[in-house]
Each structure stands twice: as structure tokens, then as C-alpha cells.
N, C-alpha and C positions, 0 to 999 in steps of 0.2 A: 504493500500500500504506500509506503512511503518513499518505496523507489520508484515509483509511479508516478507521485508526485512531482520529484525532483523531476524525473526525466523531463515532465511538461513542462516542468517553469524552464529547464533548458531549453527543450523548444523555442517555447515562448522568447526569450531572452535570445538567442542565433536568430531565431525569426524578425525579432525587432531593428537586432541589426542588419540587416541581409534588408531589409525594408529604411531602414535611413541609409545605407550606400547606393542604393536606387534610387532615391528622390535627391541625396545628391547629385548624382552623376546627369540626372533629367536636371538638376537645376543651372549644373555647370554647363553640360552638352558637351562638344567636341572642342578642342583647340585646333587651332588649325595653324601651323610656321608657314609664311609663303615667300617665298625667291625662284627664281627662273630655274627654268630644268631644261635640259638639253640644248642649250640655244647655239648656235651657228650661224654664220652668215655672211657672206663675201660683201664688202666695202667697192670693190672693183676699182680699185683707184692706184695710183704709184705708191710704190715703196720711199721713202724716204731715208738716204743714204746719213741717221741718222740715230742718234742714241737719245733714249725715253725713258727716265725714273719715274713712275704714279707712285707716290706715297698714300697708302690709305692707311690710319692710325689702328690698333686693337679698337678704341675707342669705338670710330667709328661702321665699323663692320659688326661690331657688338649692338648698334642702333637696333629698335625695336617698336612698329609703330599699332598700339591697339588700333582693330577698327570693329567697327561694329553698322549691323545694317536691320532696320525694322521690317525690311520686306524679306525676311529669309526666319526672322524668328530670335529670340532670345538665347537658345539653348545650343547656339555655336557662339563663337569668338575667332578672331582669325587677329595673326599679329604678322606684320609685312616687313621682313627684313632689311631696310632700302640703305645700309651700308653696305651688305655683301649683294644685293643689285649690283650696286656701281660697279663693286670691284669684279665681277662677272663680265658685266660689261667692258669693262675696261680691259678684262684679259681677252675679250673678241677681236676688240677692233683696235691697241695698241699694235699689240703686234703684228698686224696688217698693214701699218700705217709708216712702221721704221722699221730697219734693218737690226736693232741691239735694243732692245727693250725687255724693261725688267719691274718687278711692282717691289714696293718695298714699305717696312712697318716704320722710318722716323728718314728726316731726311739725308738723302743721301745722293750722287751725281754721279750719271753714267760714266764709264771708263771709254766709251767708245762712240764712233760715229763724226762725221764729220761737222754736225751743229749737237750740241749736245742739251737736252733739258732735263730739270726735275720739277715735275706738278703734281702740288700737294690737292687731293683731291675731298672733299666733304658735302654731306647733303643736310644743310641748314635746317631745311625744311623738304618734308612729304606728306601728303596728306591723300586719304582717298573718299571722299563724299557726292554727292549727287552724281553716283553713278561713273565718277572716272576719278585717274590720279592727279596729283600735283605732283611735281617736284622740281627741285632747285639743286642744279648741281654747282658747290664752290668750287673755283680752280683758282690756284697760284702757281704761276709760271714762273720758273728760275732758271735765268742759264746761270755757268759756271761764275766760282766765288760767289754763290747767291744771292745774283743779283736777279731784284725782281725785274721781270718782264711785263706780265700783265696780271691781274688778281679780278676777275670777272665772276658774275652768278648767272648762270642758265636756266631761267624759269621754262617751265615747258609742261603742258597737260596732255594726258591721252585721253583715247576716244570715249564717249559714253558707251557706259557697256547696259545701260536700264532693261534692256528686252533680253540679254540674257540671261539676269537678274533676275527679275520678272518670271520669264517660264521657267527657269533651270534651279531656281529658290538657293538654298543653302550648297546645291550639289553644284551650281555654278559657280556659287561668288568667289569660288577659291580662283578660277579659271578668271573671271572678269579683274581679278584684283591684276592679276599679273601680267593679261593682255595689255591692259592699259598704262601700267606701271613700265609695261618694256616699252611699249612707242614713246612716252617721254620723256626714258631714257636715250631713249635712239635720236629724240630730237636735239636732247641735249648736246649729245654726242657727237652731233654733226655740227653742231654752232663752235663746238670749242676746237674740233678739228681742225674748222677751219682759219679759227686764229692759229694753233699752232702750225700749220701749214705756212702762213705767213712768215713766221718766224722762220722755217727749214727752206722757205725760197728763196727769204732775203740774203742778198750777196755781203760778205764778211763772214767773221768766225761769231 
């Protein structure tokens, strides 16, 4: 009789808990990390017979940006990694762009190349709401004895993603977060290119 007892209030008690790790888990929902996957893509442009330091800091790549969206429901979270964006990007399209390019975590100045730069790169600001991203990518341009060159921001948004959002709910928004986040990295990318381009055409050292 009284291991009977006991057994049930064990029950009871595994039951109780096994019943609040479920309505946490519904309260929290899913996490979701998102940065680009497999991306690739040809520049189609010259080589520049030059040498490129990207400085991206721990700091930065460690970035981490809550978002959150009403049309997909409570019970996800998604956080958008847009330091290690950058740096992603930046490993695509550097090295397509110069002959000796290298990333690196504090600053430092390529050994080689016939114009040589080190740009420190950061994203001040990212944001993804009404359906598409923001971002701002900072660059500081150094050529050697660092001396600054130019220190510019690249504001740039991508596309509205709402109708994927919309039909595709929570099983989209991971997929809209990152579409939109790579085009305005790509646009960014191309504005700064092409100052530095500038700098690799002009005649001197």
C-alpha cells in the first residue's frame, strides 16, 4: 500500500516535470544562428597585381543581432550573425580582386604586391525589419606606415523579402533573413571595391 503510494507521487512529480520542460520549450520555441552557407560567386573583373590585409576584430565576428518577427509567431527567435557575414564575404570577393590577400584579427600590412593595403573592416550597424536588411559596412583604408587613405560607411539594404515571409511563416524567415542580408552585403561590396580599385590604379607606390 504504501509503495503504491510512493510510486504515484513519483509519477506525479517526473510527470510534473516532463510537463514544465514542454511548456518551456513551447515558450522559448526554436533558436535559430543565421550567416550565409555555401556562397560562391565570380566578380568577373581583373586581378589586381596587389597585396590586401581585411582586418576583422574577434570582437567583431563575435556580433550578434536579435530579431524577431510577428508574422511567423513568438515561439522562434533567430539571431543574425553580421560580423562573420562580412568576413565571409570578404573571403569571396578579396581574393578575386588581388593577387596576395590575407584576413587578419589586429592590424597588420601585407608583405607583398605591388600597391599594398590594410582595411580594417566593421558593421556599425545591421538591422533586419519591414521585411528586409540594413547594413552598414565601416572600412578604413591604410597603405603602408599607416597611413590612412580613406575611412568610409556603406549603407546598403536588400530586397523585401514580405511574401516569403508571409506564405513560408517561421520555415522561411530563416531563408529571407539571409537573402536579403547577402544583397546588401554585395552592394556594399561593390561600392568599396571600387574605391579600392582606385587606389590599385593610381600611378605611384
Amino acid at each position: 500500500m504504501y509503495d503504491g503510494r510512493r510510486r504515484a507521487q513519483n509519477l506525479k512529480k517526473w510527470s510534473n516535470i516532463a510537463l514544465g520542460v514542454l511548456l518551456l520549450l513551447l515558450a522559448t520555441g526554436c533558436h535559430h544562428s543565421i550567416r550565409f552557407e555555401d556562397i560562391g560567386y565570380s566578380l568577373g573583373q581583373k586581378e589586381f597585381d596587389a597585396g590586401l590585409v581585411a582586418v576583422i576584430t574577434p570582437e567583431t565576428v563575435a556580433q550578434g543581432r536579435p530579431i524577431t518577427s510577428i508574422m511567423t509567431g513568438a515561439a522562434h527567435t533567430w539571431e543574425a550573425q553580421p560580423g562573420e557575414m562580412l568576413k565571409q564575404i570578404a573571403e569571396v570577393e578579396f581574393p578575386q580582386m588581388v593577387r596576395y590577400y590575407r584576413t587578419a584579427s589586429s592590424y597588420e600590412e601585407p608583405k607583398e604586391g605591388a600597391k599594398r593595403l590594410t582595411v580594417e573592416l566593421s558593421v556599425p550597424h545591421y538591422d533586419f525589419s519591414e521585411f528586409h536588411a540594413t547594413v552598414v559596412v565601416q572600412a578604413k583604408a591604410y597603405g603602408p606606415g599607416r597611413t590612412l587613405i580613406f575611412d568610409k560607411s556603406y549603407r546598403e539594404e536588400g530586397d523585401r523579402q514580405g511574401a516569403k515571409m508571409f506564405w513560408g511563416g517561421a520555415f522561411a524567415m530563416k531563408s529571407a533573413i539571409r537573402q536579403s542580408s547577402f544583397q546588401a552585403y554585395q552592394a556594399a561590396f561593390a561600392k568599396l571595391r571600387f574605391d579600392l580599385g582606385l587606389f590599385f590604379v593610381k600611378p605611384g607606390p
